[in-house]
N, C-alpha and C positions, 0 to 999 in steps of 0.2 A: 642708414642707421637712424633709431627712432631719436636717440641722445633723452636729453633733460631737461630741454629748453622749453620754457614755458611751465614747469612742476613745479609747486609750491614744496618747499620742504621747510620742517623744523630741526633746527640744528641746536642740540641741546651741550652747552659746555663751550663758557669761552675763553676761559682759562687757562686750556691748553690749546692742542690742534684745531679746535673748530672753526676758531676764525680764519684755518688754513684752508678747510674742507669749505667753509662757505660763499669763499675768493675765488673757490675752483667751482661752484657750484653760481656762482655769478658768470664766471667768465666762459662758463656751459648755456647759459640761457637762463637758469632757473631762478626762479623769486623767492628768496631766504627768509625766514623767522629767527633772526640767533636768540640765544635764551641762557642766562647761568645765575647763579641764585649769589653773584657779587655783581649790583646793580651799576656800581661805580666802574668797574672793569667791562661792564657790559654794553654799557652807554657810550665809554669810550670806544672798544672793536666796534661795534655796529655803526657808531657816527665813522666811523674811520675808513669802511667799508660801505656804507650808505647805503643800507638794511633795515628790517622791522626790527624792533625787539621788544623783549617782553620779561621780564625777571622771571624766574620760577626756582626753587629750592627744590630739586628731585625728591628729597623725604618727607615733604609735603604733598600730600592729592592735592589739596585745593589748587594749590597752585598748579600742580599736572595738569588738570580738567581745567585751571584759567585759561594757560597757553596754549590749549588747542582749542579752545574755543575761540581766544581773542587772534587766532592765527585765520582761523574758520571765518571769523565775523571780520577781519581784515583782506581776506581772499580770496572766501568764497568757498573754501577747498583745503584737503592738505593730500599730500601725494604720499611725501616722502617724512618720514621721522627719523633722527640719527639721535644716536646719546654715547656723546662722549663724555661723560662725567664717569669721575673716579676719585679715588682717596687711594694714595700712595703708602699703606702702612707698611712699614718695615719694621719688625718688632722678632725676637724670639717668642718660639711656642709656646711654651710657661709663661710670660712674661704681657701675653695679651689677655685683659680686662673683659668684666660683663660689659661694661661702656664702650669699647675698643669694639666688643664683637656686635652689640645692639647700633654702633653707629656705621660703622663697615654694610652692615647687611641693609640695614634703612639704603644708603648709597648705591651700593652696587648689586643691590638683590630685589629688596620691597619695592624703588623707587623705580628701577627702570620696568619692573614685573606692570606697577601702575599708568606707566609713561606706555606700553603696548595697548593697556585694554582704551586709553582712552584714541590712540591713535585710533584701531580697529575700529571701534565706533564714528570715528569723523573719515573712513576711507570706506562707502559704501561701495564704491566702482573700483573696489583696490588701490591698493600702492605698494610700498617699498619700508620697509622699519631695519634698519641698520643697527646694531649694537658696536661699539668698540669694544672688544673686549682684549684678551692677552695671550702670547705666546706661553706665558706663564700658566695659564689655565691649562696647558698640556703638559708641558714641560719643567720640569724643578728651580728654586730658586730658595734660596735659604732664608730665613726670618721673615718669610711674606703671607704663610698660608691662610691667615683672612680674607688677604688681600684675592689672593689664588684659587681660594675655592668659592666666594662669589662669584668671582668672573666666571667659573666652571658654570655655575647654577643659570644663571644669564645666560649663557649659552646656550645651555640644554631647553631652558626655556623660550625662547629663539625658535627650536626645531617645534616643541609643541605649538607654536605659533603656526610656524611652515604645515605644519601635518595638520593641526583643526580649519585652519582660515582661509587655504591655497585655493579654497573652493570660491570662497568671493575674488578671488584676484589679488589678494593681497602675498607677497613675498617676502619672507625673511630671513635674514641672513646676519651671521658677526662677523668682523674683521679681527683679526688677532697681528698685532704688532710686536715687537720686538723693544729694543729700548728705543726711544724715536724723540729727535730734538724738541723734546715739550720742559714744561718745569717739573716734572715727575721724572726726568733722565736726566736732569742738571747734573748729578751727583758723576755720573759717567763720561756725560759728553763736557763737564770741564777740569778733566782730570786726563793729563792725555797718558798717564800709564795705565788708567783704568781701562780707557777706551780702547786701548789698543789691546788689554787682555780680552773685552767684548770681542774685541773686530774678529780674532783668532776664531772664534765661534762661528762666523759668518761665510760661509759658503760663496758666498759672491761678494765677499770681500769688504762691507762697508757695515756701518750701523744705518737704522731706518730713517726718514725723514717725514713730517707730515702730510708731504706733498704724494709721496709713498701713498698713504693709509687716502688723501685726498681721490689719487688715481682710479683706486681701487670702491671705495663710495660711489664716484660719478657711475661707473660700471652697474655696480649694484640697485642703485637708483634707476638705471635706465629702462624701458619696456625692454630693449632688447637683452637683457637680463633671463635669462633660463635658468635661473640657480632660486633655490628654497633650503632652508632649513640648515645652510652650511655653514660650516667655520673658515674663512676665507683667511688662511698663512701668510700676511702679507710683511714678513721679515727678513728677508735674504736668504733663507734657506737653517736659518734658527735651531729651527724645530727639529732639522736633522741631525744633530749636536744637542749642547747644551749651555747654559750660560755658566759662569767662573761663580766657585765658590768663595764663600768670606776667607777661607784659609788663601786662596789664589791669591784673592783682594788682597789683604794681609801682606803678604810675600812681596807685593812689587810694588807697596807702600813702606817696607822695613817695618811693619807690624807688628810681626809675627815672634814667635816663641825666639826669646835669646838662647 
């Protein structure tokens, strides 16, 4: 198997999972860029992992076209690009803002749409662009739909990727998680009657972890990778159910209507 070893990748997001993905993607072979646009949290994972790194603010180009340049002018190359960056917004429908909706989509829509063309242009001999994206993008979740239909768009643009570019070599692909031990699943994984209304949802029994979503990237990164333009399910079987409503939640917090 061809594996990873030796790929430059940029691993975009260190705030959550990435530092998980770039441990797995070190202890694969490969030579890491991590990147997140909190310099101080960023300096820490990377010194702590003993990595490049590079700030970059996703809702920024310049800063897009910095980090794949100074990834390029540090290596020579880039292979592979992952972008786990996200904004967790939980809000009602009604209740989400012009600001809510213009920072949302800067994030999880305009920023990662810009993070692809500049990858594409520095992967002449192809490579691999990875999107995090969510179970949620398929499947229902209450108070999230900014959250949820970015990630949907992300996706879709993913497969346009897949479908204009597969010609130069380059593959892409999303991963869709579940709720997955990061700070964005705090709310679930430290509440253990929440978690345990999650787990019921879970076909194979557990909630995800980032070593999960890790597994799954090294795969996608690798040459021996045959997959384009997909949405890779990597949540216990999620998607074939569904997650617990705010009434569920409610219920087994004593919430709910007296």
């Amino acid at each position: 198997m061809a594996g990873i070893a030796g790929k430059v990748a940029i691993i975009l997001g260190a705030g959550g999972m990435g530092p998980v993905i770039a441990q797995r993607f070190i202890k694969e072979g490969a030579k890491v860029m991590l990147s997140d646009m909190n310099a101080e949290t960023l300096k820490a994972k990377a010194e702590e992992l003993g990595v490049a790194w590079e700030p970059c603010d996703i809702t920024k180009q310049a800063d897009i076209e910095n980090l794949v340049a100074t990834t390029v002018k540090h290596f020579g190359r880039v292979d592979v690009g992952l972008n786990a960056t996200g904004w967790g917004l939980l809000k009602p429908f009604l209740d989400n803002t012009q600001e809510d909706l213009e920072r949302i989509t800067a994030i999880q829509f305009i920023g990662p749409f810009q993070f692809y063309q500049e990858l594409i242009k520095a992967m002449p001999k192809g490579g691999a662009i990875i999107q995090i994206s969510s179970a949620t993008a398929t499947i229902m979740v209450e108070n999230h739909a900014a959250y949820m239909g970015t990630k949907a768009g992300a996706d879709h643009v993913i497969r346009c990727v897949a479908n204009e570019f597969g010609k130069y070599g380059i593959r892409a692909n999303s991963i869709s998680p579940g709720i997955t031990n990061t700070p964005m699943g705090a709310m679930v994984f430290d509440n253990d009657a929440i978690s345990e209304l999650f787990k019921k949802e879970y076909p194979l029994g557990r909630l995800g972890t980032s070593e999960d979503i890790a597994e799954a990237a090294v795969w996608l990164a690798s040459d021996d990778c045959f997959m384009t333009g997909q949405n890779l399910q990597v949540n216990g079987g999620l998607t074939l159910r569904r997650n617990p409503t705010w009434a569920d939640m409610e219920a087994v917090m004593g919430l709910g209507e007296k």
